[in-house]
C-alpha positions as CSV (number, residue, x, y, z in Angstrom):
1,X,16.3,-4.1,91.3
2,X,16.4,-6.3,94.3
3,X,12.3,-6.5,94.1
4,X,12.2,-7.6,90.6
5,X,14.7,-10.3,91.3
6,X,12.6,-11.7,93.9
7,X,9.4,-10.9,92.3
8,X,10.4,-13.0,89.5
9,X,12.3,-15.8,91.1
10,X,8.7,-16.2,93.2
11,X,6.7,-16.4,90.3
12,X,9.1,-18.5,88.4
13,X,9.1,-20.5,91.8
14,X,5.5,-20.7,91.9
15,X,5.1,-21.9,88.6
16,X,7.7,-25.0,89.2
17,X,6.0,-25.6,92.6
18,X,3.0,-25.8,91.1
19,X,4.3,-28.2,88.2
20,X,5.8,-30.3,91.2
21,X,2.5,-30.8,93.3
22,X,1.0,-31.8,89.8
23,X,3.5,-34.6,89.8
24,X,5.9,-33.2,86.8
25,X,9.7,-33.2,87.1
26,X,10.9,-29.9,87.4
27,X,13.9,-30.3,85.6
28,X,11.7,-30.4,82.7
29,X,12.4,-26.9,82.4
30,X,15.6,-27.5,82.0
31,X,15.3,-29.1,78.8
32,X,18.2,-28.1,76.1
33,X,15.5,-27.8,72.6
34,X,13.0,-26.1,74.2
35,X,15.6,-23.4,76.0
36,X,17.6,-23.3,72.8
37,X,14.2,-22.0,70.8
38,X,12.8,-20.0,73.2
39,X,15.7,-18.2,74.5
40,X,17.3,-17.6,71.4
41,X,14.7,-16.8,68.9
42,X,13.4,-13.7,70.5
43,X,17.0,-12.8,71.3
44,X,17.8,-13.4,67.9
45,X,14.9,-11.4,66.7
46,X,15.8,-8.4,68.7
47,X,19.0,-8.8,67.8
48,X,17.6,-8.2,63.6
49,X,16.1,-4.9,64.7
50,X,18.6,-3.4,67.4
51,X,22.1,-3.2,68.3
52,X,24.1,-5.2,71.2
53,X,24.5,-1.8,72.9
54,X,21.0,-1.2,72.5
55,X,20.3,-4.1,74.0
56,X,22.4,-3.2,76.8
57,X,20.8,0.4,77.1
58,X,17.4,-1.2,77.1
59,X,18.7,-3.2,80.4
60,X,20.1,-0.4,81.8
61,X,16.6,1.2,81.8
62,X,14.7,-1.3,82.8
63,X,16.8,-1.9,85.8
64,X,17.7,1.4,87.0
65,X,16.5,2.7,90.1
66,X,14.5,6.1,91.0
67,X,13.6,6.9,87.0
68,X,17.8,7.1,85.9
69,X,20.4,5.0,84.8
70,X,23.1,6.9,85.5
71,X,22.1,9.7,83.4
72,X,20.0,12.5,83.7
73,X,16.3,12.2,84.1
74,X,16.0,13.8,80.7
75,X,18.3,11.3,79.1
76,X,16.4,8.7,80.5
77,X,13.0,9.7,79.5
78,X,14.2,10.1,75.5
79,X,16.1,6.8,76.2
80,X,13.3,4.5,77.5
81,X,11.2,5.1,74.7
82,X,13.2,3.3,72.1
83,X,13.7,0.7,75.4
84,X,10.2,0.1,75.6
85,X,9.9,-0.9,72.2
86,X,12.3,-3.4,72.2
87,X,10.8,-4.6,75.7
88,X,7.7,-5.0,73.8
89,X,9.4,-6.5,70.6
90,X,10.7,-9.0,72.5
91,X,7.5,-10.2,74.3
92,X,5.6,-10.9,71.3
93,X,8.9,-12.8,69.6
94,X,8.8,-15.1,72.8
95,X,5.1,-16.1,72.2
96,X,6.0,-16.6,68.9
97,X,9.0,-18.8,69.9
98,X,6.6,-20.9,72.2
99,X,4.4,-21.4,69.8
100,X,7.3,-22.4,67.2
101,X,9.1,-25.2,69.5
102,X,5.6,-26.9,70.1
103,X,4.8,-26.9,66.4
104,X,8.6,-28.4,66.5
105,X,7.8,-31.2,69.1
106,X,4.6,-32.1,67.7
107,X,6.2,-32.4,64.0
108,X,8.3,-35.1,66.3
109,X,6.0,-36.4,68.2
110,X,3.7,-37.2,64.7
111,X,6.4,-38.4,63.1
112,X,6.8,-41.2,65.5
113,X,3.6,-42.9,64.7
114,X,2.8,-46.4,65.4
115,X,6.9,-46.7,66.4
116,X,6.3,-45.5,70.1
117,X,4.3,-46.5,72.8
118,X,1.3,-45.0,73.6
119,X,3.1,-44.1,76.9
120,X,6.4,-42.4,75.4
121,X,4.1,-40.3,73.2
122,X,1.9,-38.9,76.0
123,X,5.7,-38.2,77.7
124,X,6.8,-36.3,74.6
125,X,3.6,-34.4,74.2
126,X,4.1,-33.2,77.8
127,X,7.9,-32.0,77.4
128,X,6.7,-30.2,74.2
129,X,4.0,-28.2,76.2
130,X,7.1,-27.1,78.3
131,X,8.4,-25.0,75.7
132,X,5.2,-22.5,75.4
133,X,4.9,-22.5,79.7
134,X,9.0,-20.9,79.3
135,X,7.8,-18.3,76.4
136,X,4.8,-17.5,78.0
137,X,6.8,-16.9,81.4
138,X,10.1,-15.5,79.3
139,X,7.3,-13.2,78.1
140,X,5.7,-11.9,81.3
141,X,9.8,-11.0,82.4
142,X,9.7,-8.8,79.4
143,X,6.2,-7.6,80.1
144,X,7.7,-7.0,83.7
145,X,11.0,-4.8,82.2
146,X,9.1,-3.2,79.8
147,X,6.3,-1.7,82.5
148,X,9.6,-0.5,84.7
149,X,10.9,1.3,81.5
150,X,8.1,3.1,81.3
151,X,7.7,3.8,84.8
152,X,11.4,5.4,85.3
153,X,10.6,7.6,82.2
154,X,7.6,9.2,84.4
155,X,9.7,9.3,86.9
């Protein structure tokens, strides 16, 4: 547990460091549309195809430690399956998010023409690109929880 928090604050990190040396504001990021979309979207998503407590079970497996949960090894191994679904689920509902909030920003953007600056529209443009650089890294998490999941039911 304590490795994957670390492992993905550091690549999370990385990624804003690297955003920073560019000369980009990192609260960018922090940006309340592009959050709103691509956190809830794929939450939403899973949310159409499995319960809250599934939900919860799915985090349970993915973060346990040593290939349980609390339950026997067993449990856990008929468990993870249906956790490993939903870990892949949401992954490909996150790129899909990413990709929706840019088509957003760039309906936006577009429909601004000829009333903003040059300057302001090359600004928006690079907010909007924000929003697939949070699905894409939203994504990898999942990728990252769903790989455990299957791990712990070898284990």
């Amino acid at each position: 547990m304590r490795r994957f928090i670390i492992a993905t604050l550091a690549f999370i990190g990385t990624l804003v460091f690297a955003f920073v040396i560019e000369g980009g504001n990192p609260l960018d990021f922090l940006l309340p549309t592009p959050l709103i979309i691509v956190l809830g979207v794929p939450f939403f998503a899973v949310l159409a195809v499995w319960s809250l407590k599934e939900w919860g079970h799915a985090w349970k497996d993915a973060l346990a430690k040593n290939g349980s949960s609390g339950t026997a090894s067993a449990a856990v191994s008929s468990a993870a399956v249906p956790s490993a679904r939903l870990w892949d689920f949401y992954e490909k509902a996150c790129y899909i998010a990413g990709v929706v909030a840019f088509i957003l920003g760039l309906n936006v953007i577009f429909s601004f023409q000829g009333g903003v600056e040059p300057g302001k529209m090359f600004r928006s443009l690079a907010v909007d690109c924000v929003a697939p650089i949070l699905a894409i890294t939203l994504a990898l998490v999942a990728r990252i929880l769903k790989a455990r999941v299957e791990k712990n039911s070898r284990a």
